[in-house]
N, C-alpha and C positions, 0 to 999 in steps of 0.2 A: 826262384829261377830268374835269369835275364832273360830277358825277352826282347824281341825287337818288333817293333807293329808301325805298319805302314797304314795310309788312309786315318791318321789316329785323332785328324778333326772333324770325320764326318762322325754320322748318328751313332751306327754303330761303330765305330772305331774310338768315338771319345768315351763311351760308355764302356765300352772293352778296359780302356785304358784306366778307367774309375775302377772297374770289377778287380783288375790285374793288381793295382796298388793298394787294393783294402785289405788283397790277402797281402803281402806282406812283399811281393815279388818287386825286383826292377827293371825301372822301362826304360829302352832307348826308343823314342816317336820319330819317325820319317816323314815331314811336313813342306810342302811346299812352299816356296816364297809367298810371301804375302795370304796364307793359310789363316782363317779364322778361327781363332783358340777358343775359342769361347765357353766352347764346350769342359776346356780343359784347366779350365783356372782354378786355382789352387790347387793342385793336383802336385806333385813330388816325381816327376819323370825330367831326364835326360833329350832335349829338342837335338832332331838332325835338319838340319836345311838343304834339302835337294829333291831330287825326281826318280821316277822309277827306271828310267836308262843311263843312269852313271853307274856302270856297273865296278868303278875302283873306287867310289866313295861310298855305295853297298857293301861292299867286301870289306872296305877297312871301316866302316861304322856297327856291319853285324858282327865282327869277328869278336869271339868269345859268350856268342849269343846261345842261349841255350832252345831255346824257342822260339820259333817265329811268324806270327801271322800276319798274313800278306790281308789286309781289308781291302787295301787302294781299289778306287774302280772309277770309270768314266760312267757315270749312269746318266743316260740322256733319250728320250724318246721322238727326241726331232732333232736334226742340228744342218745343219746347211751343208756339212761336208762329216762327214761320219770316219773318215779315216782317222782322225786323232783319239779316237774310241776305241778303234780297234790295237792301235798302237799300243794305246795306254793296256786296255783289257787282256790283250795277248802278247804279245812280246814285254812289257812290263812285268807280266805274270811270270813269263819264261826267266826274265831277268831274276828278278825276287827268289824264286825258287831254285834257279838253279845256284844262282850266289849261296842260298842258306846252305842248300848240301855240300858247297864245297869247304865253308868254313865249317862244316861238324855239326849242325843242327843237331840235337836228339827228337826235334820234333817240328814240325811242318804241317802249320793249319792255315789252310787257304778258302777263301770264303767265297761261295760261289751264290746261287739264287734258286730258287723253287723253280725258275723260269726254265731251267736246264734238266729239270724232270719233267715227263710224262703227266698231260692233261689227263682228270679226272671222265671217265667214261660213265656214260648215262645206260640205265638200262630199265627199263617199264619205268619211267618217272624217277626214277632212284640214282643218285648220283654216290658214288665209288668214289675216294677219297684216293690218293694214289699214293705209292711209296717210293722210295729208293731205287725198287729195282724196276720200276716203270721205265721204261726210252723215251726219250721226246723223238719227236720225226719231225724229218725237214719240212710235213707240211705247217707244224705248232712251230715253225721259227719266222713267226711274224714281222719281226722285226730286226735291228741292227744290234738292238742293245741285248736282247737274246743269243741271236748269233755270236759276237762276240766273248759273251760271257758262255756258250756252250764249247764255242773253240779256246778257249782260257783253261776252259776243267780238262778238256783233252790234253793239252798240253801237261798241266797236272798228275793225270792218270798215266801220261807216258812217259815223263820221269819217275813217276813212282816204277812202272811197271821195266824199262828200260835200263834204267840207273841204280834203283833202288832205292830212291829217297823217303823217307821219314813221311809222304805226305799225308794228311788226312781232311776230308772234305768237307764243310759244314754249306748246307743248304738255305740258309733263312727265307720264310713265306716273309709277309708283311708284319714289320715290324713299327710300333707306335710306342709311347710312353714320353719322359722326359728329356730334353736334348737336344727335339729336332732343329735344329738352328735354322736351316738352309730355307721353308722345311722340304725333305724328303717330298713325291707324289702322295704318300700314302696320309703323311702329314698336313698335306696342305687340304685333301678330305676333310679333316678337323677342323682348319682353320677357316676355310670358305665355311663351313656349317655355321662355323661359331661367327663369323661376318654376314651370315644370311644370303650366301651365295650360292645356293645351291636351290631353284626353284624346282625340280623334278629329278629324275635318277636313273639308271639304267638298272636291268635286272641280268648283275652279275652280281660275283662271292669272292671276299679272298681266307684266307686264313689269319685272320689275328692272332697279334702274337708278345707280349711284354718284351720291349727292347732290351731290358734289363736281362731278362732269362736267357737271349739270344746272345747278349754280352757272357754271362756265364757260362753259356753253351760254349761258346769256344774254349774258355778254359778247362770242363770236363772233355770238351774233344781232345785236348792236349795230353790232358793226363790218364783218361782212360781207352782214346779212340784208338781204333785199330789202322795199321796203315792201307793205302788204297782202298777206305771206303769212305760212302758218305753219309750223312743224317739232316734229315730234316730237320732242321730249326723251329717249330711251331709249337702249336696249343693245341690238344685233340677237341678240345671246347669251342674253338675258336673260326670253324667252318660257317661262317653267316652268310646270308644273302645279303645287297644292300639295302634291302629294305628293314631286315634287321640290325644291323648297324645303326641307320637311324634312329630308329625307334630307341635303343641304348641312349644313343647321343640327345634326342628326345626328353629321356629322363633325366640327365643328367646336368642340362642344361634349361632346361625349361622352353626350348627354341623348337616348334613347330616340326616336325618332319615333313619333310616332301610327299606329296602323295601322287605326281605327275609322273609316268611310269613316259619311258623315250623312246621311240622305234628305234632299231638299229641305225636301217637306214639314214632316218634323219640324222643321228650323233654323226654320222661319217659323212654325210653333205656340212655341216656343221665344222667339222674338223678340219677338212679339204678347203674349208674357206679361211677358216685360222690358219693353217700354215702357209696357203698361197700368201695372205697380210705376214706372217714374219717371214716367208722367204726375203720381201724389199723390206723390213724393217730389223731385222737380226733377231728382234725379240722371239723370245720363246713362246708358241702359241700355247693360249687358253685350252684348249683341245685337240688332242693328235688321234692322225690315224692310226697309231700305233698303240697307244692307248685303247681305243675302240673296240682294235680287234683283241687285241685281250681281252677286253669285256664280255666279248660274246660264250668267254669260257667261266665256267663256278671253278674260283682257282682253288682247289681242297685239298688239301695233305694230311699222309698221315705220319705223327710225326713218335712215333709209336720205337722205332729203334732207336733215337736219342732219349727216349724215356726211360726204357728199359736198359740199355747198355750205358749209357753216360749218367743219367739220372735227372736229365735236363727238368728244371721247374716247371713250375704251371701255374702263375700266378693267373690266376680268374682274368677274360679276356675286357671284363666290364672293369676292372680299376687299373688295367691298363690302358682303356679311353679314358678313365676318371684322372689318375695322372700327368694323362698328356694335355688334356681341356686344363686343368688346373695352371700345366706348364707354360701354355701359350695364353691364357689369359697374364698371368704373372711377369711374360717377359713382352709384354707390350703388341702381339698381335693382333689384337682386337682393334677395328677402326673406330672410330667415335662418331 
């Protein structure tokens, strides 16, 4: 197939783009100026140089595209002015997808977040994993980069539903492995552990999940996903607390786990003072409140219809840390 993939030097998108050229497919990438390839070197794809709002250098670089996944995303948990978030997230999304349909897509995979389903429900101590057809409500939209990426998929859903496009929806939880360049939040978890920055922990959960599986997840959402819906991107294994997380990282590193358990409260007095310090310095604060309050949720998914209907993998969530500790110690992370 040709294929056209946008966001194709972030995590997932460079990974995507390794998954896409093994099987044997070509790729036209959609890269920003001054985009860090790194992820993509040696690889055998067609580079485009522009943004997600030229909608006539879209149109004449996807045309004759057979496939196309939109990854691009503004993912940011603080930023001084959050409108270029939303730009990029929603109307970039509107752009992308509605370009693909005009040139003839046969298929339209758009990549959205766990963030945009339904928080797992507690009930006598026991926590419910959630699915697909969970809603999120306005009060679970904590934050900007939520919001935005929940009005992205609507957008998505209402071309499908309106127009009829091709689209189909992939969810990914939290995704680790090799790659992260930048890194990713989820990534730099790993990378403080692995630099011994992490003295104590909050008692939240996310879903772990092999970058890798979530890269081939798109490509089974292409070829088997049904339009207007979505799948979770995860691991059914892969629901830990953070205390479990460490303990994995623990073994696998030989570096101490935290055993310092955080109030809430305190992380978000904490956080409140990091971002007041990057408001006057630009820098992106150590800790956000945005961060926080999603902590106060066990983010669990279940990731059970892209298992059964796509046949998404399931690489063990323990050498998906193993992988990525290997990654970031190999590509110079580590401080001395």
């Amino acid at each position: 197939m040709k294929c056209f993939v946008t966001g194709a030097s972030g995590f997932i998108g460079s990974n995507l783009v390794h998954e896409l050229v093994a099987r044997g497919h070509r790729v036209k990438a959609l890269l920003r100026p001054g985009a860090d390839e790194r992820g993509l070197l040696g690889l055998k794809y067609e580079r485009v140089t522009g943004d997600l709002f030229d909608r006539d250098l879209l149109h004449r670089e996807m045309e004759g595209s057979e496939w196309c996944f939109h990854v691009a995303a503004s993912y940011h948990l603080w930023m001084r002015d959050y409108k270029p978030m939303y730009q990029a997230n929603v109307e970039g999304t509107r752009n992308v997808l509605e370009t693909a349909g005009k040139i003839g897509c046969r298929k339209i995979v758009y990549t959205s977040t766990v963030g945009c389903i339904g928080l797992p429900k507690e009930l006598n101590g026991k926590i419910t994993p959630t699915t697909e057809i969970d809603t999120v409500t306005e009060a679970q939209m904590t934050n900007d980069y939520k919001r935005s990426k929940f009005q992205a998929e609507a957008v998505a859903m209402e071309l499908y539903r309106k127009q009829g496009l091709p689209v189909i929806i992939v969810n990914p939880s939290a995704p680790i492995g090799p790659g992260d360049i930048k890194p990713t939040p989820t990534g730099q978890i790993i990378v403080d552990y692995l630099n011994r920055k992490i003295p104590a922990y909050l008692d939240t959960g996310l879903n772990w999940v092999h970058v890798r599986d979530v890269a081939i997840g798109h490509i089974l959402a292409a070829e088997k996903g049904r339009f207007g819906e979505r799948y979770i991107l995860g691991n059914k294994d892969g629901n830990w607390t953070m205390l479990q997380t460490f303990a994995v990282l623990e073994k696998l590193t030989g570096i101490p786990a935290p055993t310092k358990k955080i109030p809430y409260w305190l992380a978000e007095r904490v956080a409140e003072v990091s971002e007041w310090g990057a408001f006057f310095t630009g820098k992106a604060p150590r800790a956000t409140l945005a961060g926080v309050r999603m902590a106060k949720h066990k983010m669990w998914f279940n990731p059970n219809r892209a298992i059964w209907d796509l046949g998404l993998p399931q690489t063990p969530p323990e050498q998906a840390f193993a992988d990525a500790v290997a990654w970031f110690r190999t590509n110079g992370y580590l401080k001395k």
